[in-house]
C-alpha positions in Angstrom: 73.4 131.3 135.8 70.6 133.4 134.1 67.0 132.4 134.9 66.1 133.0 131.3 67.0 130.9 128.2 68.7 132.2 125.3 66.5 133.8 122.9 66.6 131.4 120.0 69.0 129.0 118.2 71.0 131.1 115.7 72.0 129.1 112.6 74.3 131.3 111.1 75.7 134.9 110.6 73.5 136.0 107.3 74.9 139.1 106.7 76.4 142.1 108.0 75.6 146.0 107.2 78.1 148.6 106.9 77.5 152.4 107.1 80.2 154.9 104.7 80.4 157.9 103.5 82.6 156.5 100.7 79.2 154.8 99.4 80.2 155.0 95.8 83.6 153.7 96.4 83.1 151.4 98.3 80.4 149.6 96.5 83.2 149.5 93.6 85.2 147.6 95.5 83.1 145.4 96.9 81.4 144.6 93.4 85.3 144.7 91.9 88.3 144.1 93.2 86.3 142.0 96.2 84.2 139.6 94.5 80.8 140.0 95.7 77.9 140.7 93.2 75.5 143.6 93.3 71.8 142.1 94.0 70.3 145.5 94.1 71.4 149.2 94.3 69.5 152.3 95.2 70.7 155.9 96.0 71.2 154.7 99.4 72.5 151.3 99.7 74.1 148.5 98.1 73.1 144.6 98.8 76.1 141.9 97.8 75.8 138.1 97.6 78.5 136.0 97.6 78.8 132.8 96.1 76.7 131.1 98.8 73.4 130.5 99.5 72.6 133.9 101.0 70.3 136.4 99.3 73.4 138.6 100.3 76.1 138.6 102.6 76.9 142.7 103.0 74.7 145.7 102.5 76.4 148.8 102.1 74.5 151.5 103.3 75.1 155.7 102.7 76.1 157.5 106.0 77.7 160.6 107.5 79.8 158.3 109.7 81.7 154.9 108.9 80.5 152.3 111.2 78.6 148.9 111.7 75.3 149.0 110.9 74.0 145.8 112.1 74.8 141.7 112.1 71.7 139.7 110.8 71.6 136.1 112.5 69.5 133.4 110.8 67.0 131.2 112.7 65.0 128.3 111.3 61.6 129.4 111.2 58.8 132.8 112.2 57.8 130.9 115.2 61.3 131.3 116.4 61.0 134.5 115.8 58.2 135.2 117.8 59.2 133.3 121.0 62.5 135.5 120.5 60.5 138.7 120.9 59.1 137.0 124.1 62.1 135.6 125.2 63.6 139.8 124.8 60.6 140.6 127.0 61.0 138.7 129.5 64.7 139.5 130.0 63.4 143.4 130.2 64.5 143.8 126.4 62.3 145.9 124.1 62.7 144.9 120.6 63.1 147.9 118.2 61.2 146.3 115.6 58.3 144.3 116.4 58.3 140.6 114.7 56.7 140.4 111.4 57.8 140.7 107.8 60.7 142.8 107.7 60.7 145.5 104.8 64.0 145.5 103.4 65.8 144.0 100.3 65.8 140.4 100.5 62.8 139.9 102.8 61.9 137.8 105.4 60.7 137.6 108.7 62.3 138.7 111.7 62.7 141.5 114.6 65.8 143.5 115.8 67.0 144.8 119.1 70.4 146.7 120.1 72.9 145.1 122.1 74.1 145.9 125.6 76.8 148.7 123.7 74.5 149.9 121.5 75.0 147.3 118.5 72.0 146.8 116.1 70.8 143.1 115.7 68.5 141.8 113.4 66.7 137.6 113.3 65.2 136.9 110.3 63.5 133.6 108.6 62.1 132.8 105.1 64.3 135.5 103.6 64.4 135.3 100.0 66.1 132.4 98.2 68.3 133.1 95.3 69.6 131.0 92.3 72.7 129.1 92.4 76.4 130.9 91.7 79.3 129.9 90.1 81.5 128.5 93.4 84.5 127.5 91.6 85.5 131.1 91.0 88.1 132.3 93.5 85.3 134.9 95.2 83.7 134.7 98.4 80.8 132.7 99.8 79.9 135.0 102.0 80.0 136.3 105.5 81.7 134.2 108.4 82.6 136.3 111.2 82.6 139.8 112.5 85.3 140.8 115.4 83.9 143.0 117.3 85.7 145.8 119.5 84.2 145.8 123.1 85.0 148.7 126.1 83.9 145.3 128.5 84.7 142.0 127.4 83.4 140.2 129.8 80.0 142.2 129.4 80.1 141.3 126.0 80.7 137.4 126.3 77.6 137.3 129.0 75.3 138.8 126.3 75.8 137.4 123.9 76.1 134.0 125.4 73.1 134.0 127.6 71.1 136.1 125.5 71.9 135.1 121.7 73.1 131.6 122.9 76.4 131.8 121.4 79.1 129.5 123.2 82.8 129.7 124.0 85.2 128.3 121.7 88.6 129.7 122.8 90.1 132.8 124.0 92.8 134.6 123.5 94.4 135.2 127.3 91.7 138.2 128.2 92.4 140.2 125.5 89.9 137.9 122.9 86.8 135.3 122.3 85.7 133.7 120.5 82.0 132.6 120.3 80.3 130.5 117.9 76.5 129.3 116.9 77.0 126.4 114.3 80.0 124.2 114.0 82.1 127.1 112.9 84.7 128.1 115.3 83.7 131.8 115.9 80.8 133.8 114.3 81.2 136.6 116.4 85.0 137.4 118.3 85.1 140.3 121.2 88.7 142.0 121.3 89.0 144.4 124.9 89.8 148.0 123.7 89.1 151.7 124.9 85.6 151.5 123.1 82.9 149.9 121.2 83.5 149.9 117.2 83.9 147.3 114.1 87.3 145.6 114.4 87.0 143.8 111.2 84.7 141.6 108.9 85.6 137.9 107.3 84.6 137.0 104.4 84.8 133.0 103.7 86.8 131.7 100.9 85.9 127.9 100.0 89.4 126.4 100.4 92.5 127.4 100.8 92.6 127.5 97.1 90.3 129.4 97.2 91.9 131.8 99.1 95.3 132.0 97.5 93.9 132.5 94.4 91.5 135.0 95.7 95.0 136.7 97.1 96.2 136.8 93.3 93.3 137.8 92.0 92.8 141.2 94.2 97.0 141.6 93.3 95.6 141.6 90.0 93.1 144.6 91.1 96.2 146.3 92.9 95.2 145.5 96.2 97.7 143.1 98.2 97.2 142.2 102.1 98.2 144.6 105.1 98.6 141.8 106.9 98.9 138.2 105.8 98.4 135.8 104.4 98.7 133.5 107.1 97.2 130.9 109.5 95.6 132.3 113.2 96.1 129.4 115.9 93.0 130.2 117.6 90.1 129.0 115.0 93.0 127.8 112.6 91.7 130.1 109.8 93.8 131.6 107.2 93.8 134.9 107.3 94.6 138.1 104.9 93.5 141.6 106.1 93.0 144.4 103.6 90.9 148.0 104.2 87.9 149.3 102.1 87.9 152.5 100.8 85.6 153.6 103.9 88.3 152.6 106.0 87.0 149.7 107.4 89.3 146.5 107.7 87.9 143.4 105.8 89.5 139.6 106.0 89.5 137.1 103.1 89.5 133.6 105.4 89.3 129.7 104.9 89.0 126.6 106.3 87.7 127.5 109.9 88.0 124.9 112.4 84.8 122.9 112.9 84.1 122.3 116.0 82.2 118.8 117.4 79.8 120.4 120.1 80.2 117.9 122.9 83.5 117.2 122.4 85.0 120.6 122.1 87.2 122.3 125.1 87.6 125.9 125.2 91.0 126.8 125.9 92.8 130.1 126.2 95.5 130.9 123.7 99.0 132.8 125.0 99.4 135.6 122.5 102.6 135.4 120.6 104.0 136.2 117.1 103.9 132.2 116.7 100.5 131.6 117.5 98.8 134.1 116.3 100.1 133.3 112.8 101.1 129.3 112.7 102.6 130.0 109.4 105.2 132.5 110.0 104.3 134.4 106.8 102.5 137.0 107.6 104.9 139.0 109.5 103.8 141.3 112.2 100.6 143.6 111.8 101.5 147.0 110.8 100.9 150.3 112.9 98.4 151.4 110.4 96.2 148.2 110.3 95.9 148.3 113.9 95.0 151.2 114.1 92.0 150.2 111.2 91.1 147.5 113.7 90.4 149.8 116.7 88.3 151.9 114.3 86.8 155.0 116.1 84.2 155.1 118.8 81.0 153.5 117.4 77.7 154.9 118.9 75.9 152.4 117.0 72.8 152.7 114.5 70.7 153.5 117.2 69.7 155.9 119.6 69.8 156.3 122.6 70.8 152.8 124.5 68.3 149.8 124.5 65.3 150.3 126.6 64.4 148.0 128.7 60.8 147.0 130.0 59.3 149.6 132.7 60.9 152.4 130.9 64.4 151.4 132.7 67.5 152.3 130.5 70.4 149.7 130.1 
């Protein structure tokens, strides 16, 4: 048992930032075939919304490298912000940002800090609200989970429990977990693989509605699944996996299991064809999409690894 508290109570995954080289590209296909709609553009990066409340849910950055850039957690208010910086201290963490207003598209307040493999995280408050979007358009909400490749899962299940205060919802045998912060089943999964790197990102669709007819429309676009659709037993999500033209896998997803905090029981999942899609329509995953999934070693955003207090390395 860890003698510190977590660092704050995350709400929610707000958004997630990609690095790629295919910046033009890829920012067509998120704005087009995907769904999202372009808040802002530069020379350098992209920044999406969604149909939800987000200001946006993906920010596609330019980069030499195709990679994850960083996950951006929400939290209630600056204060939290501030005892999170503290809470980092006191655990030997050094933030990489200090807390105060962060300058970046969409505003806010908030600090970041890399991970114990290197991964860039960002809390934010107050970021900026945006007006209401269609939802009845078969497009997604937003962001709902990121699966994230891990050289150590166990490592990666401590941190990010007793430091973000994520908890357990399932696994699958040792292989996978996943780990939520609201009643959504997982915001963050861990998969055991040679190395750190971006498995995959989710995007939610409001209802399986939603999602079929957000199938048909990226058919109409000339993009169909490389794996799916179907339904995953662990979180009970549908599923349909598809690659952006950076080469980075990307999920359209619905109707999540919600999970009732004190009466939930994690369990651990066998991993068969069955279970892993409950449907039986998806088939099994192809060489090539698996091979998207393990992505390539991921140094992170960030160099070198995070420092810790006394000028100790991790």
């Amino acid at each position: 048992m860890s003698p510190h508290p977590p660092i704050a109570r995350l709400r929610a995954l707000r958004s997630v930032e990609l690095l790629t080289p295919a910046f033009t590209e890829a920012t067509d296909f998120y704005t087009g075939a995907w769904g999202l709609e372009a808040v802002e553009t530069s020379a350098d990066g992209t920044w999406l919304r969604g149909t939800g409340r987000e200001h946006h849910a993906l920010r596609l950055t330019r980069a030499d490298r195709a990679g994850l850039g960083r996950l951006s957690f929400a939290v209630a208010t600056p204060a939290e912000v501030d005892e999170a910086a503290r809470r980092l201290l006191a655990r030997g963490i050094v933030p990489l940002t200090e807390p105060g207003d962060l300058d970046q598209v969409g505003g806010g307040y908030g600090l970041r800090f890399a991970d114990h493999e290197n991964r860039l995280i960002e809390l934010s408050a107050q970021t900026w609200a945006v007006p209401p979007r269609g939802a009845d358009a078969p497009v997604p909400a937003g962001v709902t989970h990121a699966v994230l490749n891990t050289a150590d899962i166990d490592a990666s299940v401590a941190f990010y429990r007793d430091v973000l205060g994520l908890r357990v919802s399932d696994w699958s045998e040792h292989q996978m977990a996943f780990l939520r912060c609201n009643a959504d089943h997982h915001c963050v999964a861990f998969n055991q693989a040679e190395w750190a790197s971006l498995n995959h990102v989710a995007y939610e669709m409001r209802s399986v509605d939603h999602f079929m007819r957000g199938l048909g429309r990226l058919r109409h676009h000339g993009v169909v699944p490389e794996w799916g659709p179907g339904r995953h037993g662990p979180g009970d999500n549908t599923f349909s996996y598809f690659t952006d033209p950076t080469g980075l896998v990307c999920e359209y997803t619905s109707e999540v299991a919600q999970i009732v905090e004190d009466a939930w029981i994690a369990k651990v999942w066998r991993r068969t064809p069955e279970l892993s899609d409950l449907w039986g329509t998806a088939g099994a995953p192809s060489r090539e999409i698996r091979r998207r999934m393990a992505g390539e070693p991921d140094p992170g955003p960030v160099a070198p690894a995070p420092v810790l207090a006394r000028g100790v390395r991790a």
